[in-house]
C-alpha positions, 0 to 999 in steps of 0.5 A: 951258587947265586939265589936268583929271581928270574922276572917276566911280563906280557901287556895282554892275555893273547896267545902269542903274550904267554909268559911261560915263554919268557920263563922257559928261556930263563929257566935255561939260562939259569940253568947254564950258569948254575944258579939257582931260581928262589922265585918266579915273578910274572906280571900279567897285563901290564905295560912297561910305562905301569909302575904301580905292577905288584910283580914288580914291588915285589921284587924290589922289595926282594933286593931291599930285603938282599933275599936274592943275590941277582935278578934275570929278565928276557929283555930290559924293556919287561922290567924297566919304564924307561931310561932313567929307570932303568939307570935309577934301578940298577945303582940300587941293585948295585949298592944292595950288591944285586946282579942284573941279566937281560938275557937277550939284550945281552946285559950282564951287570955281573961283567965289566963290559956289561957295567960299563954299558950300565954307565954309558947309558947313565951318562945318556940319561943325564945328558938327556935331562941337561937337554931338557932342562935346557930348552925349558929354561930357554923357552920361559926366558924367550916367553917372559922375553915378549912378555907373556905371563907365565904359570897356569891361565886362570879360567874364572876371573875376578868378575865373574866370581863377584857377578854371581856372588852378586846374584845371590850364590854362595861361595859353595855354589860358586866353586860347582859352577865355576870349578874354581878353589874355594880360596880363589873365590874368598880372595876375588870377594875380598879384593872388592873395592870398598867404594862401587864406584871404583867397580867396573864390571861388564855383564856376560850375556848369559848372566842375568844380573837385575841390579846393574850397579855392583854390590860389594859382598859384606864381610858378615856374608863372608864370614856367615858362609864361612861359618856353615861351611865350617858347621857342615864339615864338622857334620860330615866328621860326625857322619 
């Protein structure tokens, strides 16, 4: 006699998501095949595409622990977030000697025909990532193509990061205004040009600089501010 988990999930309380009715037919199924059920899981409110559902940790933990012998779902879309899931999932149920039923999808991993489904849905979800990759390849080398430059846009530039270190903000109060990394900061004061001459900088209209002629930051400045914030961590930590 097979051990087996029988698994449930409803999205919503509403009436018509009740999950005794997914496990009464499971129950019946079990039943038919004289299994014998170990554990009942029901994961309450929780789409499909949630992975972080406790019912569903605690049955993988089952398999790993080969407390059970198989696994028994109304549907496949009640246990699995999608395709590759689906197919990612059921080779480790295989290789922990795990059968799997998806009672009216009519999937019985416990039959040829329904492994070989298995493995024809294996076979799609490969050709689907081989699509994707594809197009994105394709994508970048048509955009580097016409010349665009690819990664993530910087919102903040250069400039504005030296014209409000300019006004008088620290590289902290710079990183609240702006959103950006510190280390982008550091590296915009640093690239600073020794001579500021060879500093161009056009004003925003919203910044209010009364000094039109740029100031390189000074190493000591630099490294003063670096020095706080380090002494400020280390309060934090203390804290």
């Amino acid at each position: 006699m097979k051990n087996v988990v029988i698994y449930a999930r409803v999205s919503t309380s509403h009436h018509d998501q009740n999950p005794e009715v997914q496990l009464s037919t499971l129950r019946r199924f079990c039943r038919s095949r004289e299994w014998k059920i170990e554990y009942e899981i029901v994961d309450h409110g929780y789409t499909g595409g949630n992975d972080k559902r406790p019912g569903l940790k605690r049955l993988m933990e089952l398999a790993r622990c080969r407390e059970i012998d198989a696994i028994v779902v109304l549907k496949m879309d009640r246990l699995f977030r999608s395709l590759k899931h689906l197919v990612t999932a059921l080779d480790d149920f295989s290789a922990l000697g795990i059968e799997f039923v998806a009672v009216t999808d009519n999937i019985d991993y416990t039959t040829p025909s329904g492994r070989l489904f298995v493995q024809v849905l294996g076979s799609l979800a490969e050709f689907e990532k081989s699509l994707v990759r594809e197009r994105t390849l394709l994508g970048l080398q048509h955009a580097k193509a016409k010349g665009k430059k690819l990664g993530r846009p910087r919102t903040v530039n250069d400039d504005i990061i030296l014209l409000l270190y300019q006004e008088g903000l620290s590289q902290r109060e710079i990183q609240k205004r702006t959103g950006v990394s510190k280390g982008t900061i550091w590296r915009a004061l640093k690239a600073c040009p020794k001579n500021p001459s060879e500093t161009s900088v056009e004003k925003p209209n919203d910044f209010n600089v009364e000094n039109s002629e740029f100031e390189c930051p000074t190493n000591e400045r630099l490294l003063g501010e670096l020095k706080s914030d380090e002494k400020d961590n280390m309060s934090g930590d203390e804290d």
